[in-house]
C-alpha positions in Angstrom: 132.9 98.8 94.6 133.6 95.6 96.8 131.4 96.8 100.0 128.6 97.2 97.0 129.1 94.0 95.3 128.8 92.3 98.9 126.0 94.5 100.1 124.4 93.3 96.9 124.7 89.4 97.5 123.8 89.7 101.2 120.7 91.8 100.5 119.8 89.7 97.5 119.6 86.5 100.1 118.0 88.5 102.8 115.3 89.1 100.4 115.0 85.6 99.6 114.6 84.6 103.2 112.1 87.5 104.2 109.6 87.2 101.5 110.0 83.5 101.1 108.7 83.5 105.2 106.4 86.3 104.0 104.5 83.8 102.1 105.3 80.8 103.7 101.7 81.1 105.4 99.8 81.5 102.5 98.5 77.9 102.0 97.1 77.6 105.0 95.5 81.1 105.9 92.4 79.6 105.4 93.0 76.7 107.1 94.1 78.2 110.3 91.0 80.9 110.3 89.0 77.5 110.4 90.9 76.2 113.3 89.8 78.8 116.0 86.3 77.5 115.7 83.6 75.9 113.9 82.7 78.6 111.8 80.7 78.2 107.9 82.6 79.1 104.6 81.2 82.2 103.9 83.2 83.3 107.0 86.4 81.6 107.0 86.6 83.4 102.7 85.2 86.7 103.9 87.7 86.7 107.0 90.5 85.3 104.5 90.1 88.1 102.3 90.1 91.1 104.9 93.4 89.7 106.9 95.2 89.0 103.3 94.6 92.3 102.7 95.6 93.9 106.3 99.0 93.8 105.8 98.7 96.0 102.5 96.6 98.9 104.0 98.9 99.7 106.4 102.0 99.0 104.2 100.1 101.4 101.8 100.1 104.6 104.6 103.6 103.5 105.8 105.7 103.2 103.1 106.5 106.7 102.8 107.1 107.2 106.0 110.0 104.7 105.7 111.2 106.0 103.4 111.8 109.6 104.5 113.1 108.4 107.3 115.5 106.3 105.4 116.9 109.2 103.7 117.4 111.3 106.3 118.9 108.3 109.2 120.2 105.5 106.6 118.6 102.6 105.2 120.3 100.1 107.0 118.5 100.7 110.3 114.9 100.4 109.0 115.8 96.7 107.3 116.9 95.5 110.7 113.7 97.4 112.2 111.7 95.7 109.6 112.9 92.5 109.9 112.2 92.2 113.4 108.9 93.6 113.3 107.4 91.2 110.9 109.7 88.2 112.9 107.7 89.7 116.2 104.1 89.7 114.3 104.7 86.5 112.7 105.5 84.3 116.1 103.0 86.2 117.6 100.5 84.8 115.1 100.9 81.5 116.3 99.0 82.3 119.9 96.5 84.4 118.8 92.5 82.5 119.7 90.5 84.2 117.4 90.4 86.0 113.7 90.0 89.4 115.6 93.5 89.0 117.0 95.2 87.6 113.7 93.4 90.3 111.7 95.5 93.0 114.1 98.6 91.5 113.9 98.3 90.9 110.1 97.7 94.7 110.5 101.1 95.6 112.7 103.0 93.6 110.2 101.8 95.7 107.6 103.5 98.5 109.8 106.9 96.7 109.0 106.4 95.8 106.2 109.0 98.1 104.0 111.9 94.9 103.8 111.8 94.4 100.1 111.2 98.2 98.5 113.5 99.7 101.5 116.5 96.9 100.0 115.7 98.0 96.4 115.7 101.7 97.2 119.2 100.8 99.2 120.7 99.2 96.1 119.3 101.5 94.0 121.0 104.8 95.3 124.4 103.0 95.7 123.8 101.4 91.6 125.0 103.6 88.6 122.0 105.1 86.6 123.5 103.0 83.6 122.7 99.8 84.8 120.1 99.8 87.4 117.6 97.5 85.2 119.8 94.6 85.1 121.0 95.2 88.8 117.4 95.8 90.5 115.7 92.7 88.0 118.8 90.7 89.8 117.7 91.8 93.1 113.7 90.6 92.3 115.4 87.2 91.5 116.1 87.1 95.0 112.1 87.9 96.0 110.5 86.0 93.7 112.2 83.3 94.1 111.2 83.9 98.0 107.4 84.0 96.5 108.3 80.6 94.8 109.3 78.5 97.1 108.1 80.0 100.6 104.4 78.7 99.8 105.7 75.3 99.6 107.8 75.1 102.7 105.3 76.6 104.5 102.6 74.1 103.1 105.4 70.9 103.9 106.1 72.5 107.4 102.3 73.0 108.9 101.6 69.6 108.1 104.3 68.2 109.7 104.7 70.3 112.5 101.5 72.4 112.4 100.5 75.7 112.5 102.0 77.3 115.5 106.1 75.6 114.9 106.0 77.0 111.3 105.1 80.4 112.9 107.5 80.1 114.7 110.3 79.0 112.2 109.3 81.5 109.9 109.9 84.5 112.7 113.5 82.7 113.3 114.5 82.5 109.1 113.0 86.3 109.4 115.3 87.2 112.7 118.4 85.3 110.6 118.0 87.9 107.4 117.9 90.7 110.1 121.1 89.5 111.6 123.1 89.0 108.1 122.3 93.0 107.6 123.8 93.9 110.8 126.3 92.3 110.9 127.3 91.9 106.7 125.8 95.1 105.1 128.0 98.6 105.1 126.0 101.8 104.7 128.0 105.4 104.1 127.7 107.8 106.7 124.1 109.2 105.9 124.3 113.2 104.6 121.4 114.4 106.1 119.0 116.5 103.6 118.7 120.8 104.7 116.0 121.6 106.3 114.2 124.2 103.9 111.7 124.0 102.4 113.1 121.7 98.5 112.5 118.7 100.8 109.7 119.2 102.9 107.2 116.3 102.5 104.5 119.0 101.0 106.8 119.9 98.5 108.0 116.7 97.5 104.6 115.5 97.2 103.6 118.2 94.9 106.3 117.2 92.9 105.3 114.0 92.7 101.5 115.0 91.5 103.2 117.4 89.0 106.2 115.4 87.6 104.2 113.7 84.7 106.3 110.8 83.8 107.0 110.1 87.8 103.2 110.4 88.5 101.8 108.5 85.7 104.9 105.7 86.6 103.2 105.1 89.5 99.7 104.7 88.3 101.3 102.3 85.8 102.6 100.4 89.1 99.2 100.1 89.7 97.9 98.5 87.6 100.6 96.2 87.3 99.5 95.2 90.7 95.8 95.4 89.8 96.4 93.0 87.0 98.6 90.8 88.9 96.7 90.2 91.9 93.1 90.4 90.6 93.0 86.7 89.5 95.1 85.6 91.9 92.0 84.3 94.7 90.0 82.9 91.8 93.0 81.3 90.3 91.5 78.0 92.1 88.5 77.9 91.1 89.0 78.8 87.7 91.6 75.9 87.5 88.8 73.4 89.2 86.7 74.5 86.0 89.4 73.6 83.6 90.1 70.0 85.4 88.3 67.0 86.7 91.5 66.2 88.3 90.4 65.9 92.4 94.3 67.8 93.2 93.2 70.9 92.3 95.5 72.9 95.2 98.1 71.4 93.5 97.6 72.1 90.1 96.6 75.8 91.1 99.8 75.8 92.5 101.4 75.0 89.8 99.6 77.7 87.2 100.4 80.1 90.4 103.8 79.5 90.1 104.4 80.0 86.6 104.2 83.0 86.5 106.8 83.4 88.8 109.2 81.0 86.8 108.8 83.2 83.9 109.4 86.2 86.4 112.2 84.7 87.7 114.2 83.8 84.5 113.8 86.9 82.3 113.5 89.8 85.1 117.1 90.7 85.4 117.5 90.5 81.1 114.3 93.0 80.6 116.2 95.1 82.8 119.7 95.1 81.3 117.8 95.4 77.7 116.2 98.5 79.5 119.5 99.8 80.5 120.4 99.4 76.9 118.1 100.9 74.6 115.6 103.2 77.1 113.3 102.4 80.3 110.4 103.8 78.5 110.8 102.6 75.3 111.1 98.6 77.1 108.2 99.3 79.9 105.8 100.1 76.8 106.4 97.2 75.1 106.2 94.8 78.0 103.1 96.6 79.0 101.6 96.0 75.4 102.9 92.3 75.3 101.2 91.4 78.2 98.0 92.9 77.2 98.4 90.5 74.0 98.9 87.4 76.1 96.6 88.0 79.2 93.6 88.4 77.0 93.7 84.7 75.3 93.5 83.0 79.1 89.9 84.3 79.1 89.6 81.7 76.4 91.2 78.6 77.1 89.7 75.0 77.0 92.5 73.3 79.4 94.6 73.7 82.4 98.2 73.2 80.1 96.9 76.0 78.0 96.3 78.6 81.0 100.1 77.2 82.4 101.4 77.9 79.2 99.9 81.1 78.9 100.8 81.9 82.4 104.6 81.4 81.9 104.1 83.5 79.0 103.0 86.7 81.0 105.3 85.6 84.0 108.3 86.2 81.8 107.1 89.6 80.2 105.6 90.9 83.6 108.7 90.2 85.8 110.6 93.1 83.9 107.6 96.1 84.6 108.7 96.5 88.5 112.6 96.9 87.8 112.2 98.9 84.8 109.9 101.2 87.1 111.9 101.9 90.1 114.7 102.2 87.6 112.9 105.3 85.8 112.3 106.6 89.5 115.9 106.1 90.2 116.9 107.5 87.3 114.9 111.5 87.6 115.0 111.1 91.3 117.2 113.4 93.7 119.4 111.5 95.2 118.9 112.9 98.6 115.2 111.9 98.6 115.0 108.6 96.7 113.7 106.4 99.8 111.3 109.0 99.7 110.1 109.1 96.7 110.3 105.5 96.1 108.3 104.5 99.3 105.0 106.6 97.4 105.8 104.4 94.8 105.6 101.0 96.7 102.6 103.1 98.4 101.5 102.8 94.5 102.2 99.5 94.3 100.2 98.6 97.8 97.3 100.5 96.4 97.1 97.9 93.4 97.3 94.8 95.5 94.4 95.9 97.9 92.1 97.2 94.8 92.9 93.7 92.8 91.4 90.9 94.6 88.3 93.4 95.6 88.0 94.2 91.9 88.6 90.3 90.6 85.9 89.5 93.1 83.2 92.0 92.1 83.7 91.6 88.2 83.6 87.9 88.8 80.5 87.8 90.6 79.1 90.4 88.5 79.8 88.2 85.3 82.3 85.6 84.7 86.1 84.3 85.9 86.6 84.9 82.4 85.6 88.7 82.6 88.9 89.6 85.0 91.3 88.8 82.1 89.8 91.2 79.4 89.7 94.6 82.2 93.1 93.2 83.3 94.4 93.3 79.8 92.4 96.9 79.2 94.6 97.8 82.2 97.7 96.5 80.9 96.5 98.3 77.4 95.6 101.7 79.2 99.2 101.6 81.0 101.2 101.0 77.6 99.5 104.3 75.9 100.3 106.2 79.3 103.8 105.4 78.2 103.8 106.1 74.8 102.2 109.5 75.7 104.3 110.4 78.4 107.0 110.0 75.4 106.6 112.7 73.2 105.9 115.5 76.1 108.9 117.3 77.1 111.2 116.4 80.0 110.6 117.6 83.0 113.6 117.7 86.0 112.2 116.6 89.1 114.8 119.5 90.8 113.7 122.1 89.0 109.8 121.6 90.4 111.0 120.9 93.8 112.8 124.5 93.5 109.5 126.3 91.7 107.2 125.0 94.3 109.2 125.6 96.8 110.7 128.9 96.0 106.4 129.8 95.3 105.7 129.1 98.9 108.2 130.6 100.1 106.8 134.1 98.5 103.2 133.5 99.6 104.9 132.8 103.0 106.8 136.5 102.6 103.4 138.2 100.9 101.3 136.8 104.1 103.8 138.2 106.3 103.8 141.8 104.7 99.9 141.7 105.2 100.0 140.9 108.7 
């Protein structure tokens, strides 16, 4: 109980210092495209877009992987072997001449980039089932608040020490979190899963596709992350419509980030409430809440009322992610839970590529405004996905990985006798 308590604090800072570094390049993406030539702004937004969005589509196929691999060697070793893979692609950004190079290093750190769900998966194995909504919405205190105030030190630091030192600051803060897991987190000796055919990655895929609550979970993930990230690069500009103030980087920085107050201050109570009364019974309501409070910022007439409004959904969305690894920890094996849980960040990765691409499209298509009413029908679609998934029996996610396997294993035996 006291190596869990400790591994608990450390990881909860090491996430703080990774995706507070993460992010700590954010405000000047655009910026430092701009600086490797004279290039117009159709091409410094079109190149912004593509290498924000690097990092996610290899994150997407990678995840996974991690996180069999995790299972079967420990998850200690792949947070150091993340940590220093993003530190490595983040100092090498600052020496890179062109977009071409930044765009493939954006893409290698997407390679790495399993930190944050890897941690939670960690935590969430060594957690009892009975409170693992309070204790994982503890441990996204520790990332959001990263997401908070990395933008900001990274702003402060490239302008007064430019691009290049705060790359390389941000790979040593990175290199530090690796260090405090080597040398401060204690892993059990890893029980390594049999080698038939219950946890081969066909089968546990199946399962996934065929466990409905754990499938439709991680669609709901989706959309989380479709709804969260659609707005997110026309937050800006739909702030400089709501102002005639001439800071408008500020003040979008300020409606950014209150959403992430609101995430960070309610988060780990949505999760202990979850703990209390029923994951699904919580996740549907937050769903449904933020459906009722998204859809009014399509209709505001000033900047306080979109802050406001902001906060609002920040506080109500910060419980969805803990609440759903919670659900996956909860009718998960145990012996394939970084497994399992990397599809779901796979899930999650999905979302953030599809949201800015989708934002974009319906924006141009029609309005700003027209993002917040399919991002609330999102948010609405999610909550009946719940309430449906409610009244259909329980399924064990052991009992399919059996079936399937114990199927395949009779075709395999029916193949033989034919040949």
């Amino acid at each position: 109980m006291k190596n869990q308590k400790h591994n608990f604090v450390i990881i909860l800072i090491a996430n703080f210092i990774v995706a507070g570094s993460t992010t700590m390049i954010m405000p000047f993406l655009s910026l430092y495209i701009e600086s490797f030539g004279n290039f117009s702004e159709s091409y410094v937004q079109r190149w912004s877009g593509l290498i924000f969005g690097a990092t996610f589509v290899t994150a997407f196929i990678m995840s996974p992987i991690w996180g069999r691999v995790a299972d079967k060697y420990g998850y200690k070793p792949i947070m150091i072997m993340n940590c220093f893979g993003i530190a490595t692609s983040i100092f090498l950004m600052g020496y890179v001449h062109n977009v071409e190079q930044f765009f493939l290093l954006r893409l290698f750190m997407g390679i790495t980039t399993g930190f944050i769900p890897t941690s939670m998966a960690f935590i969430s194995k060594h957690t009892p089932k009975n409170i693992a909504g309070k204790t994982l919405g503890t441990l996204q205190m520790g990332s959001v608040g990263g997401t908070l105030f990395g933008p900001v030190i990274g702003g402060l630091l490239a302008d007064q020490v430019g691009f290049n030192f705060t790359f390389i600051f941000t790979a040593i803060a990175i290199i530090i979190a690796a260090f405090l897991i080597i040398f401060s987190v204690h892993e059990a000796e890893i029980i390594k899963k049999s080698k038939n055919m219950i946890y081969s990655r066909k089968n546990i895929l199946w399962t996934i596709f065929h466990h409905r609550l754990i499938f439709n979970i991680m669609l709901v993930t989706t959309f989380i992350q479709i709804g969260s990230f659609s707005i997110q690069p026309l937050l800006s500009l739909y702030v400089s419509h709501l102002t005639t103030s001439e800071q408008v980087a500020l003040l979008a920085g300020i409606t950014f980030s209150a959403a992430g107050v609101g995430n960070l201050l309610f988060s780990r109570y949505f999760g202990r409430l979850a703990d209390q009364i029923g994951y699904e019974k919580v996740l549907m309501v937050l769903l449904f809440v933020c459906f009722i409070v998204i859809i009014p910022q399509a209709f505001v007439t000033s900047l306080w009322q979109l802050i406001g409004l902001r906060l609002l959904y920040g506080i109500f969305v910060g419980g969805l992610i803990p609440i759903t690894t919670a659900l996956i920890r909860r009718d998960a094996p145990l012996e394939i839970q970084g497994e399992v849980m990397g599809y779901n960040q796979s899930f999650r990765f999905l979302g953030n590529i599809i949201g800015p691409v989708m934002g974009g499209i319906i924006s141009s298509l029609a309005t700003i405004s027209s993002v917040f009413y399919v991002t609330g029908l999102l948010f609405f679609i999610s909550a009946a996905m719940v309430y449906y998934i409610r009244k259909l029996p329980k399924q064990y996610m052991e009992d399919l990985l059996e079936e399937h396997s114990s199927s395949l294993e009779s075709h395999g035996s029916v193949q033989n006798k034919t040949k």
